[in-house]
C-alpha positions as a Markdown table, in Angstrom:
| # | Residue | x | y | z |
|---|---|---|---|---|
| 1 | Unk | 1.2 | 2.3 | -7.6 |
| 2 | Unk | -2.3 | 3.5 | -5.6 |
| 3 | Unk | -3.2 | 1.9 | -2.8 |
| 4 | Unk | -5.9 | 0.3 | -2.1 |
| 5 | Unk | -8.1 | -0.3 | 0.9 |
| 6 | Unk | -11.3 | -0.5 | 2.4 |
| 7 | Unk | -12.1 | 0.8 | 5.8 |
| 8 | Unk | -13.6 | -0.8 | 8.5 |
| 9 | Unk | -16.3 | 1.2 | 11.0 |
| 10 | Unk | -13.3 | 1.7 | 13.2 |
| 11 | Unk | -11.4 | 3.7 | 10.5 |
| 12 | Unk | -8.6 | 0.9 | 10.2 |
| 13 | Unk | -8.4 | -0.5 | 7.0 |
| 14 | Unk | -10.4 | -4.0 | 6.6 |
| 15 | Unk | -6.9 | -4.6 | 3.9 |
| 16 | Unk | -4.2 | -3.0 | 1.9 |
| 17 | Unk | -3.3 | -4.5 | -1.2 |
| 18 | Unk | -4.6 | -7.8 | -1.0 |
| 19 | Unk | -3.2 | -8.2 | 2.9 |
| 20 | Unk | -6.4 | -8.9 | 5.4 |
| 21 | Unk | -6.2 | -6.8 | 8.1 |
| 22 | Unk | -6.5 | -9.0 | 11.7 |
| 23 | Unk | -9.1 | -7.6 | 14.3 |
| 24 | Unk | -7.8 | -6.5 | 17.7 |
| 25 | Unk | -10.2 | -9.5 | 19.9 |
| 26 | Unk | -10.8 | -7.5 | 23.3 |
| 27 | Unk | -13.5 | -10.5 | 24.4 |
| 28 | Unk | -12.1 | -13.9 | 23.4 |
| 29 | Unk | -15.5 | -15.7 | 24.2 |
| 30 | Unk | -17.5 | -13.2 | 22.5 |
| 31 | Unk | -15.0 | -13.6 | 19.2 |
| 32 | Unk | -15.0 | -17.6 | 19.5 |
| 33 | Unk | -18.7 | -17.4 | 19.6 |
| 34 | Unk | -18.6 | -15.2 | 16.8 |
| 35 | Unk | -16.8 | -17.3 | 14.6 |
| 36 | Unk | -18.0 | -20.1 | 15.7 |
| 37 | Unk | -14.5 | -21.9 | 16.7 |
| 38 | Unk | -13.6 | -23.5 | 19.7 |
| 39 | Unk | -9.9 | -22.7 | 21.4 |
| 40 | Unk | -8.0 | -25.2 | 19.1 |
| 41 | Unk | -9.6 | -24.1 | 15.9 |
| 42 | Unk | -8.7 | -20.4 | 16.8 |
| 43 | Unk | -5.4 | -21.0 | 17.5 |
| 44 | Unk | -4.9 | -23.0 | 14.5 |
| 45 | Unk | -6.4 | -20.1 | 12.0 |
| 46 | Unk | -4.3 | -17.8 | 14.0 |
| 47 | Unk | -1.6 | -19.9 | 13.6 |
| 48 | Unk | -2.3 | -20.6 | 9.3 |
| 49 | Unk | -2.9 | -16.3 | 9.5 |
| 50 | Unk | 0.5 | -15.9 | 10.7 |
| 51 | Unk | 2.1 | -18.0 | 8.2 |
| 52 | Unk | 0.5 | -16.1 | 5.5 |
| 53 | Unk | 1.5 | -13.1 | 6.8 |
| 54 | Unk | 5.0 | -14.8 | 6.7 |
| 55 | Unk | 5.6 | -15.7 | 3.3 |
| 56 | Unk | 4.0 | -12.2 | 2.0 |
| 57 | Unk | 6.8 | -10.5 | 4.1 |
| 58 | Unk | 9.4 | -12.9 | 2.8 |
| 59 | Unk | 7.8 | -11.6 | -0.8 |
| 60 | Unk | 7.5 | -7.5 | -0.1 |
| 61 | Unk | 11.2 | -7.9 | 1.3 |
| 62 | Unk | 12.4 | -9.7 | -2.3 |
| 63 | Unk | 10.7 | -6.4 | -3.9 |
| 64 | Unk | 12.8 | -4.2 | -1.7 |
| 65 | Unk | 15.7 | -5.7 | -2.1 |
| 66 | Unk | 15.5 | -5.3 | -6.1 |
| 67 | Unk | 14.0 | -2.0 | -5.8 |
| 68 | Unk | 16.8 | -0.5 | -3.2 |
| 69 | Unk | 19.5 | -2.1 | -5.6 |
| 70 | Unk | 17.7 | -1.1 | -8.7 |
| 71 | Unk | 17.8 | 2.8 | -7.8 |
| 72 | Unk | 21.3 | 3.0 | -7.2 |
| 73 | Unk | 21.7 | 1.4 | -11.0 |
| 74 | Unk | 19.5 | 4.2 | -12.2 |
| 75 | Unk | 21.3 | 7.2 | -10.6 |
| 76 | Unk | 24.5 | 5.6 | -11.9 |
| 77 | Unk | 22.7 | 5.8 | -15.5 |
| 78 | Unk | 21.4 | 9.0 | -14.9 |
| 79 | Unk | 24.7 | 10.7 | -14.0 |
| 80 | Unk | 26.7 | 8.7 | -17.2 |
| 81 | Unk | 23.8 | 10.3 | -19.8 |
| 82 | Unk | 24.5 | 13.7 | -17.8 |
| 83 | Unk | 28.2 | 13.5 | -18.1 |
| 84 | Unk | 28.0 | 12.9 | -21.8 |
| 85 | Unk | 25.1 | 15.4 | -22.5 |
| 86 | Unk | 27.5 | 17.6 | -20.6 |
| 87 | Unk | 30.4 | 17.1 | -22.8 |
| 88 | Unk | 28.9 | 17.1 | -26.2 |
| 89 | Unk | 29.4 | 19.9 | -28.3 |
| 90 | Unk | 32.9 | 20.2 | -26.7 |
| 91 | Unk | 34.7 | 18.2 | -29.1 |
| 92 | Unk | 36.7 | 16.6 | -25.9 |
| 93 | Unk | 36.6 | 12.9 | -25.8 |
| 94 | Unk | 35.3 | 10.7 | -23.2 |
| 95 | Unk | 37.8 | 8.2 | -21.4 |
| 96 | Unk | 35.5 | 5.6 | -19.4 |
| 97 | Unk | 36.0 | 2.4 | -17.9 |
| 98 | Unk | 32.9 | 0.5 | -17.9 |
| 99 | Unk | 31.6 | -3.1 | -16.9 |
| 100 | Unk | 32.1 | -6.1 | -19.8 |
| 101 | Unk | 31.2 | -8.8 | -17.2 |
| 102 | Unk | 31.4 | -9.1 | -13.2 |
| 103 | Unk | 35.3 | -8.1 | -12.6 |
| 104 | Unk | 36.1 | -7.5 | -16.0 |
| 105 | Unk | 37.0 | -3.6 | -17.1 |
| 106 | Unk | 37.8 | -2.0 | -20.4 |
| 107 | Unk | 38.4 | 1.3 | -21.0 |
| 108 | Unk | 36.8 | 3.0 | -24.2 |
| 109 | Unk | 37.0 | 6.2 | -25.5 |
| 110 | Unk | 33.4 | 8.0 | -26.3 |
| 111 | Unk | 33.4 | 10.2 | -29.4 |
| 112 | Unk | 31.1 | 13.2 | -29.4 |
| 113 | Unk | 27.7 | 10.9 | -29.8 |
| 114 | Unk | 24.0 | 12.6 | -29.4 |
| 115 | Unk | 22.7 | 9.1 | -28.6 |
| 116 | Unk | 23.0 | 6.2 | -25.8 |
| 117 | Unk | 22.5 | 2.6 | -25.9 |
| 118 | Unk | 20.2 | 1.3 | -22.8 |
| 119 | Unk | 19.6 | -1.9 | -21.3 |
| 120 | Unk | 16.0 | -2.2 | -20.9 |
| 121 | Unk | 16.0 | -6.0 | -19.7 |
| 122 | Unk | 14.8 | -9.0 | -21.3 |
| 123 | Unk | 17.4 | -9.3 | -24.1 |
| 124 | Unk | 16.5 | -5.7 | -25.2 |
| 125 | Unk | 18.7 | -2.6 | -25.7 |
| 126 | Unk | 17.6 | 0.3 | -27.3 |
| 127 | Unk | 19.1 | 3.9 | -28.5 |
| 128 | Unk | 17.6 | 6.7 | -27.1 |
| 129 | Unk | 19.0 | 10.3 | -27.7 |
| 130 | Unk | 20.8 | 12.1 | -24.8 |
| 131 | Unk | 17.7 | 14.0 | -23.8 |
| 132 | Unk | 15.1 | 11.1 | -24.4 |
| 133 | Unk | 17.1 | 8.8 | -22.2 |
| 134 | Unk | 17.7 | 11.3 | -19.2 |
| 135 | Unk | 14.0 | 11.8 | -19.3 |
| 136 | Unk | 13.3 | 8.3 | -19.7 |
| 137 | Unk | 15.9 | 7.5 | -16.8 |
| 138 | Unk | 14.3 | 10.3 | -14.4 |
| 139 | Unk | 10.2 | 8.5 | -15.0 |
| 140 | Unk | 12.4 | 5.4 | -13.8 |
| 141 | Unk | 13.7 | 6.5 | -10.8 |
| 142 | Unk | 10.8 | 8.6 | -9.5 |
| 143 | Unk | 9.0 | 5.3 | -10.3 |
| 144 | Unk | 11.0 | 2.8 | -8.5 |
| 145 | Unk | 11.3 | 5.6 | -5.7 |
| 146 | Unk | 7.7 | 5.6 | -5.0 |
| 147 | Unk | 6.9 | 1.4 | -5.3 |
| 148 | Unk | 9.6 | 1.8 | -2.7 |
| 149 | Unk | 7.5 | 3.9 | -1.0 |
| 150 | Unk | 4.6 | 1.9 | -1.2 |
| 151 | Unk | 7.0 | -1.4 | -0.3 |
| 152 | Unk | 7.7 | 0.3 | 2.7 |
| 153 | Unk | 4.1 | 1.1 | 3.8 |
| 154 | Unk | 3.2 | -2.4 | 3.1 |
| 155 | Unk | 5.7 | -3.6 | 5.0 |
| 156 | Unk | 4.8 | -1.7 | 7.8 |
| 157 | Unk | 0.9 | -2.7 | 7.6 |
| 158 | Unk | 1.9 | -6.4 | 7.5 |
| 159 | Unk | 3.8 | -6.1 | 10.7 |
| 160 | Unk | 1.1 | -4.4 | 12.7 |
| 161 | Unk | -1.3 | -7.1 | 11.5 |
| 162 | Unk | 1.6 | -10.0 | 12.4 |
| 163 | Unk | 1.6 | -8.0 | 16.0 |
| 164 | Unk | -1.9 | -7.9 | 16.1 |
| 165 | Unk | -2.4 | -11.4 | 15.2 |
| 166 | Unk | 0.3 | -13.1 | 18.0 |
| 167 | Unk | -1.7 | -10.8 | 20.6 |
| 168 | Unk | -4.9 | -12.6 | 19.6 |
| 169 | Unk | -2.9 | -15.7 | 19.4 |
| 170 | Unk | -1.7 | -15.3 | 23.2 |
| 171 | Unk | -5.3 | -14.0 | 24.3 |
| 172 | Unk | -7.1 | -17.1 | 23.1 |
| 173 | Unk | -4.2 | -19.0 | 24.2 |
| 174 | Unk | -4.4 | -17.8 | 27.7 |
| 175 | Unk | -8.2 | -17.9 | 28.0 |
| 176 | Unk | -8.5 | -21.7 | 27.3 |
| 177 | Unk | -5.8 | -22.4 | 29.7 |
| 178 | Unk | -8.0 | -20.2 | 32.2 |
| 179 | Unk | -11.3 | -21.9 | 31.1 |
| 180 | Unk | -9.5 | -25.3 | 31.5 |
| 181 | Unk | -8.3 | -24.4 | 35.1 |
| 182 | Unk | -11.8 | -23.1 | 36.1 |
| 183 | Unk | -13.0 | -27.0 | 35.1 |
| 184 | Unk | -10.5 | -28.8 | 36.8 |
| 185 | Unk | -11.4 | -26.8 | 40.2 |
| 186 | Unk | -14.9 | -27.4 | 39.8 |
């Protein structure tokens, strides 16, 4: 998966993969005026920002989930196609105890076989030979390894922009409950 972003002036990208970036707000009057919003109308598109940013977490940290328990599946593959690339040719027999259902064991005995039956989702299971499913299982898990990857950066990018945003938050926050202090005095 590429990533993509656009750069600001500043050199921090304006988004990464469909996530607006927030903007560090150094002068709160200066930003209000800016985008034309008054104290409550920041804080509430601050506040609608950070939900956003909420939910995509909640998504991106689904996606990791599948993909951190989806690679352990695919090594497990990986080393079953090995172990019986390995021991064909030998004319020894393969004694394994595989899955049928959650709990549920049986124990089969593989014949010398130059094929393997794989579960590619969706109702579909196809035979590959030894060698086109090792290589098939290998594009898998450098694949899944690198959306991690990507996940991962993502996930990172979203919480700066979640820490970013609460600073605004508390800067605009904190200057109409200074502006509204300076009124009351006067």
């Amino acid at each position: 998966m590429a990533s993509s972003s656009t750069s600001s002036s500043s050199g921090v990208p304006a988004e990464r993969r469909g996530i607006p970036a927030a903007s560090f707000v150094e002068d709160v009057q200066t930003y209000l005026t800016q985008s034309g919003f008054d104290a409550n109308s920041a804080l509430a598109f601050l506040q609608e920002r950070l939900q956003q940013y909420r939910i995509v977490e909640m998504k991106l940290l689904a996606q990791q989930r599948d993909l951190q328990a989806k690679i352990p599946d695919i090594e497990k593959c990986l080393d079953i196609v090995s172990t019986i690339q390995a021991k064909k040719g030998t004319g020894e027999k393969l004694i394994a105890d595989f899955e049928v259902s959650e709990g549920i064991y049986s124990r089969a005995r593989i014949e010398d076989s130059g094929s393997v039956c794989l579960w590619l989702g969706a109702n579909v299971m196809l035979e590959y030979s030894c060698e086109e499913a090792n290589e098939l299982l290998k594009k898998n898990l450098e694949n899944a390894k690198a959306s991690l990857e990507v996940l991962i950066a993502d996930l990172q990018f979203l919480r700066d922009q979640v820490t970013v945003t609460q600073v605004t938050t508390a800067r605009v926050y904190n200057w109409d409950v200074h502006q509204r202090r300076i009124k009351q005095a006067s």
